[in-house]
LUMNU-669840 format. One record per residue (C-alpha): z, x, y. Coordinates in steps of 0.25 Angstrom, whole numbers, plus 5000, padded with zeros to 4 digits. Layout:
<nodes>
ZXY
...
</nodes>
This chain:
<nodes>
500050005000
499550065013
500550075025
500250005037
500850125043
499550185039
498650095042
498950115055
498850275057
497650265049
497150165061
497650235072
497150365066
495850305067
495850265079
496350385086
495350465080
494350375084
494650355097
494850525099
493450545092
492650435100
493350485114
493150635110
491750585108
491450505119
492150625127
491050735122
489750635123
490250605137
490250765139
489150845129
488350725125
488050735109
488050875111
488450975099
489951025101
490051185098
491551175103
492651065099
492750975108
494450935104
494551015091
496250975093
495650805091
495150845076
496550915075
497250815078
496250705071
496350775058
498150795059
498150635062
497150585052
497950685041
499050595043
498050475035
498450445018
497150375018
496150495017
494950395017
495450355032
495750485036
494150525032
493650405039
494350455051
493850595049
492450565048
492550465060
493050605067
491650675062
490750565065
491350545079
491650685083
490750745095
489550845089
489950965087
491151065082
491950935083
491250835072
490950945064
492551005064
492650835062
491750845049
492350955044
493750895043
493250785037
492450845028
493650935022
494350795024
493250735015
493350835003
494650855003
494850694999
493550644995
494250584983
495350534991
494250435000
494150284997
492750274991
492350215005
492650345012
491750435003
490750415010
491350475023
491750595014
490350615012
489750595022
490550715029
490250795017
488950785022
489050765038
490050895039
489050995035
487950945045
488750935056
489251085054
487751125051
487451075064
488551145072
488151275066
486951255071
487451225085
488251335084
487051415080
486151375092
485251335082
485151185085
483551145084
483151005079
482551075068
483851125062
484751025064
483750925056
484151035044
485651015045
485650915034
484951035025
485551135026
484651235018
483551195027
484251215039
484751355032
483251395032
482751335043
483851425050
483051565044
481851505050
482551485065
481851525075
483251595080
483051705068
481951765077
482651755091
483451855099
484651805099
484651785083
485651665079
486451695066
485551615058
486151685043
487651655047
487251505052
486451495037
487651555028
488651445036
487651325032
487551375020
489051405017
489151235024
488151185013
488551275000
487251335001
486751474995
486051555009
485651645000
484751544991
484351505003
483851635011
483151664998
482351554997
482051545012
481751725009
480751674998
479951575008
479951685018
479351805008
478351695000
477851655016
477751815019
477151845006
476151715008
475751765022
475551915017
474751865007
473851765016
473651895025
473051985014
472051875011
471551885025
</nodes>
């Protein structure tokens, strides 16, 4: 039997977090538009968001609250520290959530790495329609990276060290993947050397 007592903090919980997130929102729109965050915003908000929401039994409640602080969190550092708490939150009590809230746990299994693929990219400088259209394939994205024009600029990003963190995100093996792409890149040398003997 639930206590009524707990009802109510699940409520009130609810309603704070609410009301923070939509003002905290409402606040950066009114000042940076939709724009990407590189710096928090209020960092101490999640702090305090995650301490009040720990104090929740039910952890079905306490991930629908979480991923309400992820889906309503400016863009940015901020939704993407969001995700990440609950997607630790989500696998660390997956088998804890009414069947009704495994879908939340999914679906930040799969939001969290896309929204921290596309800080890293922001980070990076390396923001071009063309690449964040790849963020959803992320070995894609890792080789349309080793074709980026940036390789070839003067000031060189650190395109390796932004592949090896995707691929560490994503469980991915770089090494398979810089072969293949080391493969493509000797058959088209061999096929244009061998086109220029014939001529």
């Amino acid at each position: 039997i639930r206590d009524s007592s707990e009802d109510r903090l699940e409520i009130c919980a609810f309603q704070a977090v609410k009301n923070s997130v939509m003002d905290l929102k409402a606040k950066n729109e009114t000042k940076n538009g939709n724009e990407w965050n590189l710096k928090p915003i209020n960092n101490a908000f999640l702090q305090t968001m995650l301490r009040m929401v720990s104090l929740l039994k039910d952890k079905s409640k306490r991930m629908a609250i979480l991923y309400f602080n992820v889906t309503h969190s400016p863009p940015g550092i901020d939704q993407v520290e969001s995700a990440y708490e609950c997607w630790k939150f989500a696998i660390a009590h997956e088998h804890e959530l009414s069947p009704k809230y495994i879908d939340l746990s999914d679906k930040i299994k799969r939001k969290y790495p896309i929204l921290k693929t596309q800080h890293m990219l922001h980070l990076y400088g390396l923001t071009d329609e063309k690449l964040m259209q790849l963020v959803e394939n992320p070995a894609e994205l890792i080789e349309a990276l080793y074709h980026h024009e940036s390789i070839l600029q003067p000031q060189k990003k650190d395109i390796n060290k932004l592949c090896e963190e995707l691929a560490q995100l994503y469980n991915l093996d770089l090494l398979v993947l810089q072969n293949k792409l080391l493969h493509k890149w000797l058959a088209f040398i061999g096929n244009s050397s061998f086109e220029a003997d014939g001529d």
